[in-house]
C-alpha positions as CSV (number, residue, x, y, z in Angstrom):
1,X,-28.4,13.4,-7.3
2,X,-28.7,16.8,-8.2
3,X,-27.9,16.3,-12.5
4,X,-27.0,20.2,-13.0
5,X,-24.0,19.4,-12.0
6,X,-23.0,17.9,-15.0
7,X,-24.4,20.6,-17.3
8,X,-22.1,22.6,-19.3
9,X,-22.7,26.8,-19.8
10,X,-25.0,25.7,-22.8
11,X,-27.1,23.1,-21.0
12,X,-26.2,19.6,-22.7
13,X,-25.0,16.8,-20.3
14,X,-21.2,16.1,-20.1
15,X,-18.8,13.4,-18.5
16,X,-18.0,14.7,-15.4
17,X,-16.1,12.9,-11.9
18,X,-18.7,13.4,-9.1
19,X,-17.5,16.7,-7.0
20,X,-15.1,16.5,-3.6
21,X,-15.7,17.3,-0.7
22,X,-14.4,20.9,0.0
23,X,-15.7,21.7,3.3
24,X,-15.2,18.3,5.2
25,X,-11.4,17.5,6.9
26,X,-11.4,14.4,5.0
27,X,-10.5,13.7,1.4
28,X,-12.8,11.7,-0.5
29,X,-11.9,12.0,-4.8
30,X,-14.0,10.1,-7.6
31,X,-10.9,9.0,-9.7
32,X,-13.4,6.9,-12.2
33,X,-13.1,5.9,-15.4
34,X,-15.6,8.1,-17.8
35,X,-15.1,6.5,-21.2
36,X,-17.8,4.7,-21.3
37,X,-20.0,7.5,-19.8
38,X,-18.8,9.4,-22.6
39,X,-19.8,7.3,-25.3
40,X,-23.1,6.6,-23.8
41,X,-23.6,10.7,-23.9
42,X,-22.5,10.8,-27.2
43,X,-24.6,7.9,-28.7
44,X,-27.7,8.7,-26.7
45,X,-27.5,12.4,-26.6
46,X,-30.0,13.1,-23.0
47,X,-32.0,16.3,-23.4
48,X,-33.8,15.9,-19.6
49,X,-32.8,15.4,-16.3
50,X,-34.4,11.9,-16.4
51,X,-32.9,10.6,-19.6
52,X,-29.2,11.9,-18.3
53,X,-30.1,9.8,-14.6
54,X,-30.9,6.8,-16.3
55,X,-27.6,6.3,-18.8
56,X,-25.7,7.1,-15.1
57,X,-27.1,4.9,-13.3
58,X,-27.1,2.0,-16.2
59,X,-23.1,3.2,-16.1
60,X,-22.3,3.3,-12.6
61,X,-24.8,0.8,-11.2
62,X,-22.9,-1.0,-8.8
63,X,-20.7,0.4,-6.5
64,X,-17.2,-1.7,-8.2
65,X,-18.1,0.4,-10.9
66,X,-16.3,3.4,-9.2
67,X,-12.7,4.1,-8.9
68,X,-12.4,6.5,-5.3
69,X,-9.4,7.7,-3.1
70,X,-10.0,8.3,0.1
71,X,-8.0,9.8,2.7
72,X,-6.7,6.8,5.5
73,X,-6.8,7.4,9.1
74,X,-3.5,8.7,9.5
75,X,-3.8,11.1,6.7
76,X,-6.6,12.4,8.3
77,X,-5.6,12.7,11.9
78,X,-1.9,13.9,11.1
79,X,-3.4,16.6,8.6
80,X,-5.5,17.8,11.5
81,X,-7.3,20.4,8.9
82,X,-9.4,22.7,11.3
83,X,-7.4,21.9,14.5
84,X,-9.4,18.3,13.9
85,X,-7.4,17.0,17.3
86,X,-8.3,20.5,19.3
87,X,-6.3,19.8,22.7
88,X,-4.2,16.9,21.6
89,X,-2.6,18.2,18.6
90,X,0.5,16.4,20.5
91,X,-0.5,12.8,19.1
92,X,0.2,14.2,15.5
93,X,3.5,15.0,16.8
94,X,4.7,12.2,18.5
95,X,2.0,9.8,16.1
96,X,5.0,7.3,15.1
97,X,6.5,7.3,18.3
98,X,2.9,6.4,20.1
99,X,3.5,3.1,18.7
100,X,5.2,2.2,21.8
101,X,2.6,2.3,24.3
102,X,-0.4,1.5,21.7
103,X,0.8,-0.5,19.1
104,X,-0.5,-0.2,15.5
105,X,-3.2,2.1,16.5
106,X,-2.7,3.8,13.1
107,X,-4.6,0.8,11.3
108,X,-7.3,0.2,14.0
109,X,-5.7,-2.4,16.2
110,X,-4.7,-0.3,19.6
111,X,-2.8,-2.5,21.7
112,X,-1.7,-1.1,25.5
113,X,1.2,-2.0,26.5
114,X,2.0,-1.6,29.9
115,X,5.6,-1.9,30.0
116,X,7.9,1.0,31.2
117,X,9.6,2.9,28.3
118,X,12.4,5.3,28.2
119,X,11.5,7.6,25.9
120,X,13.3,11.5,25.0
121,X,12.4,13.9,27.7
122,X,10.0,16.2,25.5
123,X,8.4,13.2,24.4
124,X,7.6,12.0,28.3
125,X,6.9,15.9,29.6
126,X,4.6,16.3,26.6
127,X,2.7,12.9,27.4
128,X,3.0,13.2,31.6
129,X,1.1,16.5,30.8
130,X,-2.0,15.1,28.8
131,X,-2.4,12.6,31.4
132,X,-1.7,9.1,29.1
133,X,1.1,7.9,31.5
134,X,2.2,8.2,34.4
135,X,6.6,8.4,35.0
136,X,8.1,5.5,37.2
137,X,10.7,6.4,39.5
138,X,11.8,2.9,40.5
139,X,14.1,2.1,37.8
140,X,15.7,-1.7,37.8
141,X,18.7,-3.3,35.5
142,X,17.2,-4.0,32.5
143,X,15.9,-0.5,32.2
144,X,18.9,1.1,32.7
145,X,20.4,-1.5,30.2
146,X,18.3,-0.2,27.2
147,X,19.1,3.4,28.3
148,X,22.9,2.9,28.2
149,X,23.0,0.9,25.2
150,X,21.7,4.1,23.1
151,X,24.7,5.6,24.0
152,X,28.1,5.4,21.8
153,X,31.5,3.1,23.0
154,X,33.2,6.9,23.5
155,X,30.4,8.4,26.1
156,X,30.4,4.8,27.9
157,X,34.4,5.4,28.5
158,X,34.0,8.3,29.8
159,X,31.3,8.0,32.1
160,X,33.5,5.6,33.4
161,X,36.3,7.1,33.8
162,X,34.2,10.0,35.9
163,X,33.7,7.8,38.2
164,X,37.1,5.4,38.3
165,X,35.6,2.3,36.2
166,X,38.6,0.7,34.7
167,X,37.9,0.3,30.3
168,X,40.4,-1.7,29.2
169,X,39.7,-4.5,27.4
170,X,36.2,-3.9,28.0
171,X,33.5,-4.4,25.3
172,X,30.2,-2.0,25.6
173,X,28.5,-4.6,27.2
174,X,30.8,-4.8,30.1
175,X,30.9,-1.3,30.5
176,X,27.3,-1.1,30.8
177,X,27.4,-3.8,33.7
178,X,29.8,-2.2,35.3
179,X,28.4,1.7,35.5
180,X,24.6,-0.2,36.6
181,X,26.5,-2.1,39.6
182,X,28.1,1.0,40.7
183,X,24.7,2.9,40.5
184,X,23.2,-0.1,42.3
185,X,25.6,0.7,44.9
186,X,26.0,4.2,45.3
187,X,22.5,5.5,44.3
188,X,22.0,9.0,41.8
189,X,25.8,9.0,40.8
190,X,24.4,8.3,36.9
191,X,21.5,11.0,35.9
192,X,18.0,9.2,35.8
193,X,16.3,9.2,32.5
194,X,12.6,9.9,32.9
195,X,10.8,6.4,32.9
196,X,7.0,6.0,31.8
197,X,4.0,3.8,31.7
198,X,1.1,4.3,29.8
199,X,-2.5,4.7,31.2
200,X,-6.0,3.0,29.7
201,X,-6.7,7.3,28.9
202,X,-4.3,6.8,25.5
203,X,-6.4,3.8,24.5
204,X,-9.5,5.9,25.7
205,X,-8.4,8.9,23.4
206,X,-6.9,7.0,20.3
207,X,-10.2,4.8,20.1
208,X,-12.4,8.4,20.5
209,X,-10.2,9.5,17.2
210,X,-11.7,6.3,15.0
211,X,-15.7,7.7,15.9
212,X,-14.1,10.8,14.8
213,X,-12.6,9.9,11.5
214,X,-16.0,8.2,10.9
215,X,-17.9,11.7,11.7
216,X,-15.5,13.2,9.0
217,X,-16.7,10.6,6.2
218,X,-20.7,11.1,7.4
219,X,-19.9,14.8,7.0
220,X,-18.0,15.0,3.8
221,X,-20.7,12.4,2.4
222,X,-23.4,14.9,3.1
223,X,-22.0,17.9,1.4
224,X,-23.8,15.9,-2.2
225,X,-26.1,14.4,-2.9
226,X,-23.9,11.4,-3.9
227,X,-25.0,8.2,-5.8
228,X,-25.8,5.6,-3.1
229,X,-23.3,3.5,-5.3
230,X,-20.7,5.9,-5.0
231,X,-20.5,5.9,-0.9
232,X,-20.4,1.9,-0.9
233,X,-17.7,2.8,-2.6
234,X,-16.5,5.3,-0.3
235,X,-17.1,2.6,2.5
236,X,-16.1,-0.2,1.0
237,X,-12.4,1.4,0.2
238,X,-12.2,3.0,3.9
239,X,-12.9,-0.5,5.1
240,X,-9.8,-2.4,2.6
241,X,-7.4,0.4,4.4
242,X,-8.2,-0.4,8.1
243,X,-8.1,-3.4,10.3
244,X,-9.2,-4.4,14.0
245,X,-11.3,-2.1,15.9
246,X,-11.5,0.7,13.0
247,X,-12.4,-1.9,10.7
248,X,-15.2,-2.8,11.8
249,X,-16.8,0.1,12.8
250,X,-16.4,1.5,9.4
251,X,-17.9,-2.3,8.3
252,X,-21.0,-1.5,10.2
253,X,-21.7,1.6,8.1
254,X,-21.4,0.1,4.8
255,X,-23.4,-2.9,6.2
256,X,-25.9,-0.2,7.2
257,X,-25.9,0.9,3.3
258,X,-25.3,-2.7,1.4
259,X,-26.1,-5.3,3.5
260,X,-24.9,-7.9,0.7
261,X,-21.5,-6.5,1.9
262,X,-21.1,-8.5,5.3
263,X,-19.5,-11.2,4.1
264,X,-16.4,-8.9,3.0
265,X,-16.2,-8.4,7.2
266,X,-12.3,-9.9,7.0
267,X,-9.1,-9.1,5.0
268,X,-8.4,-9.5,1.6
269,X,-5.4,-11.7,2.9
270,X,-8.1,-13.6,4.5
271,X,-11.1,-14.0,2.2
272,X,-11.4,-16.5,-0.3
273,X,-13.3,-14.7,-3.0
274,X,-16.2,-16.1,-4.8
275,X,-15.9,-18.6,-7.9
276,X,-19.3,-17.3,-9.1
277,X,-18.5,-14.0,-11.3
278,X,-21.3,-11.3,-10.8
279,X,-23.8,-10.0,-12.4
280,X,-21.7,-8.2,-15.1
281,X,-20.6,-11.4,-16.9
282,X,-24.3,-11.7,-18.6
283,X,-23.8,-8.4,-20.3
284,X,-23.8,-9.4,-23.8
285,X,-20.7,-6.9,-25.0
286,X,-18.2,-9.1,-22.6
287,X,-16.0,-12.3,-23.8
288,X,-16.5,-14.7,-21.3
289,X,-14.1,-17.1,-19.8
290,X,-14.8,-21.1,-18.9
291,X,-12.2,-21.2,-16.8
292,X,-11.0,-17.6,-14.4
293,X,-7.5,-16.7,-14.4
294,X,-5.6,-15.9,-11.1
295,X,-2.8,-13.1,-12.8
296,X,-1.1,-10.1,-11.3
297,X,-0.1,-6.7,-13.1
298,X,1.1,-3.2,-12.2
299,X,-1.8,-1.2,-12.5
300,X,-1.7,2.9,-13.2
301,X,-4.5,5.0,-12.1
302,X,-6.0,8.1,-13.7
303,X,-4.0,10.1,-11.3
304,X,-0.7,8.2,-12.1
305,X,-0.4,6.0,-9.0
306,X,1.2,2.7,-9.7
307,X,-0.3,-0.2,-7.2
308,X,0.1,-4.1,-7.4
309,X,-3.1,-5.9,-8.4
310,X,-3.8,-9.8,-7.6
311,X,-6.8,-10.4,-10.2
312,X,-9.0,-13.3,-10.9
313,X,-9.8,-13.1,-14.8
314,X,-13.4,-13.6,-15.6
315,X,-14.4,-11.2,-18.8
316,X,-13.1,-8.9,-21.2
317,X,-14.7,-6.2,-22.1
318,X,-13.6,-4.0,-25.9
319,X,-14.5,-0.5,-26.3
320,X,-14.1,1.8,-29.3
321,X,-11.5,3.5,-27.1
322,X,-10.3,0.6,-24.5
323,X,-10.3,-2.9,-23.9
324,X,-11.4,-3.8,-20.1
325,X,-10.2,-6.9,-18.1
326,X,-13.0,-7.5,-15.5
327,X,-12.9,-9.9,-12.5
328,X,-11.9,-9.8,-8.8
329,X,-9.4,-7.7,-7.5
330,X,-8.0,-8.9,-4.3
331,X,-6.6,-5.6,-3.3
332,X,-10.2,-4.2,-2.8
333,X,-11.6,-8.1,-2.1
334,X,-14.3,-6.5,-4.5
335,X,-15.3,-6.7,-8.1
336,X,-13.4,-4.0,-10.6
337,X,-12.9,-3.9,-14.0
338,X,-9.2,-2.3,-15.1
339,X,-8.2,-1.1,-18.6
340,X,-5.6,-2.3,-20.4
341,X,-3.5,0.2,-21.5
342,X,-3.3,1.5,-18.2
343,X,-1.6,-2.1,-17.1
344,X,2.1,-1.8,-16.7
345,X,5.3,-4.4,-17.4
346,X,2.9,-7.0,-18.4
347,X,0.8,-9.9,-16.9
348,X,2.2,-12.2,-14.2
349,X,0.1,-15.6,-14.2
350,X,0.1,-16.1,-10.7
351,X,0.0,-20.4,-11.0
352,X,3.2,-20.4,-12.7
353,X,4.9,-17.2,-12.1
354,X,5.7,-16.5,-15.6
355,X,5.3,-13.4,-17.0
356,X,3.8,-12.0,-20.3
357,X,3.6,-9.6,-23.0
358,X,-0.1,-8.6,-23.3
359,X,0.2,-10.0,-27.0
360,X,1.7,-13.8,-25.8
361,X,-0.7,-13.6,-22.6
362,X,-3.7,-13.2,-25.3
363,X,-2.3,-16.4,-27.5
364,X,-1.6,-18.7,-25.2
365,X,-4.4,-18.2,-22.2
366,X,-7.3,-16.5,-23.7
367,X,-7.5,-17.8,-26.5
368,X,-8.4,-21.3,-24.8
369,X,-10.9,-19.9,-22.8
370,X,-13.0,-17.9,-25.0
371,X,-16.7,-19.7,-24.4
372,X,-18.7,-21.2,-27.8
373,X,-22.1,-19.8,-26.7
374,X,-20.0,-15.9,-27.7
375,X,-20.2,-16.9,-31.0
376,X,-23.9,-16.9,-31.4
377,X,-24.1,-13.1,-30.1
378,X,-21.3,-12.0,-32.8
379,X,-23.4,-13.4,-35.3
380,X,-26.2,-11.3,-33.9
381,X,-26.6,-8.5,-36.1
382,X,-26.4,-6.0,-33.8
383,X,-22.9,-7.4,-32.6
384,X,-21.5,-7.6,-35.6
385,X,-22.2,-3.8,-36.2
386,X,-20.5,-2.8,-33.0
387,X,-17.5,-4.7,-33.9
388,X,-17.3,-3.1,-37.4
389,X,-18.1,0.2,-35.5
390,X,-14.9,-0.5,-33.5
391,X,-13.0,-0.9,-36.1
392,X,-14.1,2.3,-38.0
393,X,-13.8,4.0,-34.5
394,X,-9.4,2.4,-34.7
395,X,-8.7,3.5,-38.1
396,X,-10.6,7.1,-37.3
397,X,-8.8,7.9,-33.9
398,X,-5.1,8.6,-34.5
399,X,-4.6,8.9,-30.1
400,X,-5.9,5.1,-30.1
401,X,-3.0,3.4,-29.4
402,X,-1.8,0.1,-31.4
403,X,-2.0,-2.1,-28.3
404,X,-5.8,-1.7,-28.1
405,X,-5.9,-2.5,-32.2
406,X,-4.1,-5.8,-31.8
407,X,-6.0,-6.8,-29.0
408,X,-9.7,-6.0,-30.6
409,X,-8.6,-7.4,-33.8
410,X,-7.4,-10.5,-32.1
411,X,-10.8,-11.1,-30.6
412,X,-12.6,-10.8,-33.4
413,X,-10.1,-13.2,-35.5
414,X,-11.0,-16.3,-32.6
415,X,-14.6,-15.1,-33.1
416,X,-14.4,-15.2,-37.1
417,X,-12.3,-18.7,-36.6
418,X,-14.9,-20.1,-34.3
419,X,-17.8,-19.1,-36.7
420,X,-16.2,-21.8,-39.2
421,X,-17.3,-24.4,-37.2
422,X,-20.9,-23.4,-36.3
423,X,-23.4,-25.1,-39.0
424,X,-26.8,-23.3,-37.2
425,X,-24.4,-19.5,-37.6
426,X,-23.8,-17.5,-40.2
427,X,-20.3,-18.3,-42.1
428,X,-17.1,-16.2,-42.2
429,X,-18.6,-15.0,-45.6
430,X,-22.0,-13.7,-44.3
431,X,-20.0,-11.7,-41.6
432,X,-18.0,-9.8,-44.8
433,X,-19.7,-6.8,-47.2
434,X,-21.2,-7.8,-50.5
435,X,-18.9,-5.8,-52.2
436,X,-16.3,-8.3,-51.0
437,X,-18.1,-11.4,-51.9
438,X,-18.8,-9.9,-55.1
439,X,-15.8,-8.9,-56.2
440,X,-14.2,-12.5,-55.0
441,X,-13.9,-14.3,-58.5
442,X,-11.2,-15.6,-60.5
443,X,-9.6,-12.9,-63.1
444,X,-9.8,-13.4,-66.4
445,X,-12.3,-16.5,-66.6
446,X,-13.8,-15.1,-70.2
447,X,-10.7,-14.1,-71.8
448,X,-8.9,-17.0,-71.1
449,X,-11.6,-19.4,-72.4
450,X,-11.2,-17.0,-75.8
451,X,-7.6,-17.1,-75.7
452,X,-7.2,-20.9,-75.5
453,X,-9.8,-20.9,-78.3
454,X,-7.8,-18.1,-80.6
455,X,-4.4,-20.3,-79.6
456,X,-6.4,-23.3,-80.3
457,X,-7.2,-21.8,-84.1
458,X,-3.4,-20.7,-84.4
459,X,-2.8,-24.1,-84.0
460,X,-4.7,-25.2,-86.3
461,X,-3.6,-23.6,-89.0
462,X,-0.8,-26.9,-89.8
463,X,-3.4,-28.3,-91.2
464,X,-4.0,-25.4,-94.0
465,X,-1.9,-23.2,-95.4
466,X,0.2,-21.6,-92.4
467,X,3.8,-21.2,-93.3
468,X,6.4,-22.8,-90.9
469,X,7.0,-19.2,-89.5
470,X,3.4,-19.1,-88.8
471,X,2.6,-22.1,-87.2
472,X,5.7,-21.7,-84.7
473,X,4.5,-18.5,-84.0
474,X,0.7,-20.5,-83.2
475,X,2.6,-22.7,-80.9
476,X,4.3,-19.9,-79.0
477,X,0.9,-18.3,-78.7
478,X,-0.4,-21.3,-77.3
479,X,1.6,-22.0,-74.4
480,X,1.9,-17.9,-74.1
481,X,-1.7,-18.0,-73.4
482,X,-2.4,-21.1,-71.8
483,X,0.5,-21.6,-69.6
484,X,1.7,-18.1,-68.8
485,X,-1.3,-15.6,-68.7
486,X,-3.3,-17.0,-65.9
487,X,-0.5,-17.6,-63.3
488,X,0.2,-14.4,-64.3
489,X,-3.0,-12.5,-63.9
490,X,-3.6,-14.5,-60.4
491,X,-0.2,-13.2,-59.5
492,X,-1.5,-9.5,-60.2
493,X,-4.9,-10.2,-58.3
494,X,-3.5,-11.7,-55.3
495,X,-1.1,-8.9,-55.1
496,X,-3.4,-6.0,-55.4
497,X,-5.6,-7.9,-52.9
498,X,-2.8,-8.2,-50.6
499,X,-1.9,-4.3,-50.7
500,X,-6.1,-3.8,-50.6
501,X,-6.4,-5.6,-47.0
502,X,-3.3,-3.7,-45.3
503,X,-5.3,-0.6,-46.3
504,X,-8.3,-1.7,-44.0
505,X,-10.2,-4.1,-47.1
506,X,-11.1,-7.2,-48.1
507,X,-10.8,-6.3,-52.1
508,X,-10.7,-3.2,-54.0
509,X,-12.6,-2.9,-57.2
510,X,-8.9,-1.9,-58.9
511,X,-7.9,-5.1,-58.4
512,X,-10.9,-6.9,-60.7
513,X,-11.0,-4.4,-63.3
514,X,-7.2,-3.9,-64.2
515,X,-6.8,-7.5,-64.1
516,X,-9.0,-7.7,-66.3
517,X,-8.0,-5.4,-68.6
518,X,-4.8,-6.3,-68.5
519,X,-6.2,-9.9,-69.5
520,X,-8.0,-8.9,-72.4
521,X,-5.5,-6.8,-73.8
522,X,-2.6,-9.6,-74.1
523,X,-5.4,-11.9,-75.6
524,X,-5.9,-9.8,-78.6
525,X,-1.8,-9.2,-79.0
526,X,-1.1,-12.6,-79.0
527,X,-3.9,-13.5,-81.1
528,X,-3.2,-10.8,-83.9
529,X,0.2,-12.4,-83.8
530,X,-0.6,-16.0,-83.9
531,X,-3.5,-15.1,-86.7
């Protein structure tokens, strides 16, 4: 792959979709996802040709990995960029009408059919002159039948009334008896229709079009030096768009590339996918599932396109920027991964039928199937600073949107829970700063213990020479500072942490200090007055 593509003017790598084809009569796009490219450039920062090749290819290492367009069959042949059909530019023409004599030809499954059809006289002329049928003169009941019946009640009538048919009380279908059984019997009084059969040439030419179509991908493929990934790709999503006879001759050049691919030879409609997830599911960063989930969505894609995805659930995946669902799409009977935010109307879980908010689909389903052994690599040190690094990289980005916020914070809350009950991990507390743990202590401790001991002396003063005005005031002081204070000051604490953890923290060190102060200050009052 020639990497000078993706420098900019000054030289330093950059996220870039691989290029298009411009010369070739068949569009091929890379519509892939490049966040995670991105960050990878970012973190990593490549100064050589070598280092850029190797975060790529750790990126786009499979071929699922890419998102491509490419241009089906019929697009292709009905563009006919470069007078692509030379002489028989008339199948684009007449391409939806062809269906009569070859069936669904436009999918890869030609079909001849045999059978006579009346057809529009430009239509027959056009296709009598290429040589793909031949016109039959000897035209019998039923044909004439289906010719009549395309005409209206009115031009029946009257073509009756030409030729002395009585019409009344007649219904169509009687008047179409009746004109046949006077052509039957005086021959050419109706005017023939041109009547044709098609030849074995229209198969002939129509399965000469699928090498063609093929050529175009070999030739548009060859314009780059493309990522071997990235034209398994390229086959692999030809293949989902065709069936029959196209099918698999565009199977035999992505078996000729990935041979691991011939067991995708059938329709997605057809195919059982695996139960084993691939290779992806060890990479550390993902949240495993025990158990897969079959669920459906409305999925956008970079360019805006809205398609229907049947999905079996294996991992999630959470960025700094996006959260990833991975599994196996049946649409492409291959492994993809799709982003969240990009999924539209909620999640349908196909078992039941019910459908979710992204929110309530995360509470009730994942959260059941998140797997024990995850636990162990978010205590891993290095884990636990990509999640914190997450969560700086939410607070930081104002474009992040709040969808991806709830969802990474819910993860890491069933992680945090789960940690609870591991005795051979860290605890919830190891997993917080010092600062927090620190600063975690009960308000006040010290100045109580003084104030119940200056109350204590108040008190004490019945038994020497306080007044009655004094030793009511002792009591007050008392229960002031016994009773009152602390509630009070926890009050303060827990309020200030409160207000603290909406802002992003645990604690704040306001919240310690001015209880504190606050504390000490009502001690001395009340103990000047009770004195």
């Amino acid at each position: 792959m020639d990497c000078t593509y993706f420098q900019n003017d000054s030289g330093s790598y950059v996220a870039k979709r691989l290029p298009a084809p411009k010369n070739a009569t068949i569009k091929i796009k890379d519509a892939s996802d490049l966040d995670e490219l991105k960050e990878e450039l970012r973190e990593e920062k490549p100064s050589t040709e070598q280092d850029f090749k190797a975060i790529y290819d750790y990126v786009f290492d499979e071929d699922y990995c890419y998102d491509v367009d490419v241009e089906s069959f019929e697009q292709t042949m009905c563009a006919n960029r470069k007078k692509l059909l030379g002489t028989d530019a008339w199948i684009k023409k007449y391409w939806h009408d062809l269906h009569l004599f070859i069936g669904d030809f436009d999918i890869g499954e030609p079909e001849l059919n045999e059978e006579p059809q009346v057809v529009e006289d430009d239509f027959a002329n056009t296709l009598i002159k290429a040589g793909v049928v031949e016109q039959v003169t000897n035209i019998e009941y039923e044909h004439w039948k289906a010719i009549l019946r395309f005409e209206k009640l009115p031009q029946l009538k009257e073509r009756c009334k030409l030729i002395g048919i009585k019409i009344t009380n007649k219904n169509k279908d009687a008047l179409i008896h009746d004109l046949i059984a006077y052509e039957e019997e005086s021959p050419n009084t109706l005017e023939s229709p041109i009547l044709i059969k098609a030849l074995p040439l229209l198969e002939e030419k129509i399965t000469a079009l699928y090498g063609l179509y093929i050529n175009e991908f070999k030739n548009a493929l060859s314009e780059f030096d493309y990522p071997k990934q990235f034209k398994i790709a390229v086959w692999d999503e030809a293949t989902d768009n065709a069936e029959g006879d196209l099918r698999e001759l565009l199977q035999k050049e992505l078996e000729s590339l990935s041979p691991d691919k011939k067991e995708q030879t059938k329709s997605a409609s057809h195919i059982k996918p695996k139960q084993t997830t691939n290779n992806y599911i060890n990479n550390e960063d993902l949240f495993k599932l025990t158990k897969a989930l079959d669920i459906a969505f409305e999925y956008e894609d970079a360019n805006g396109q809205v398609t229907f995805r049947e999905f079996r659930l294996d991992a999630v995946k959470i960025e700094v920027e996006n959260v990833y669902f991975y599994g196996w799409c049946k649409l492409k009977n291959a492994h993809r991964h799709f982003r969240l935010d990009r999924i539209k109307n909620g999640i349908i879980l196909t078992e039941t039928g019910e459908q979710f908010g992204i929110a309530e689909f995360h509470s009730k389903y994942l959260s059941q199937n998140l797997i024990d052994d995850q636990v162990t690599q978010i205590a891993n040190k290095t884990v636990k600073t990509k999640f914190q690094k997450i969560k700086e990289g939410m607070q930081d980005n104002k474009k992040f949107v709040a969808l991806m916020s709830e969802t990474t914070d819910y993860f890491l809350d069933e992680a945090k829970k789960s940690l609870k009950t591991k005795e051979q991990l860290v605890t919830k507390e190891s997993l917080k700063p010092k600062e927090e743990k620190d600063n975690k202590k009960k308000p006040g401790i010290i100045g109580i213990i003084i104030g119940w001991y200056l109350g204590l002396t108040a008190i004490g003063g019945v038994f020497t020479s306080f007044s009655k005005g004094e030793i009511l005031a002792g009591v007050i002081c008392f229960f002031a500072i016994g009773i009152l204070i602390p509630p009070m000051l926890n009050k303060i604490n827990s309020a200030n942490k409160k207000r603290a953890e909406e802002k992003g923290k645990s604690h704040s060190d306001l919240t310690q200090k001015s209880a504190n102060i606050i504390g000490f200050i009502i001690i001395i009052i009340t103990a000047i007055i009770a004195t």
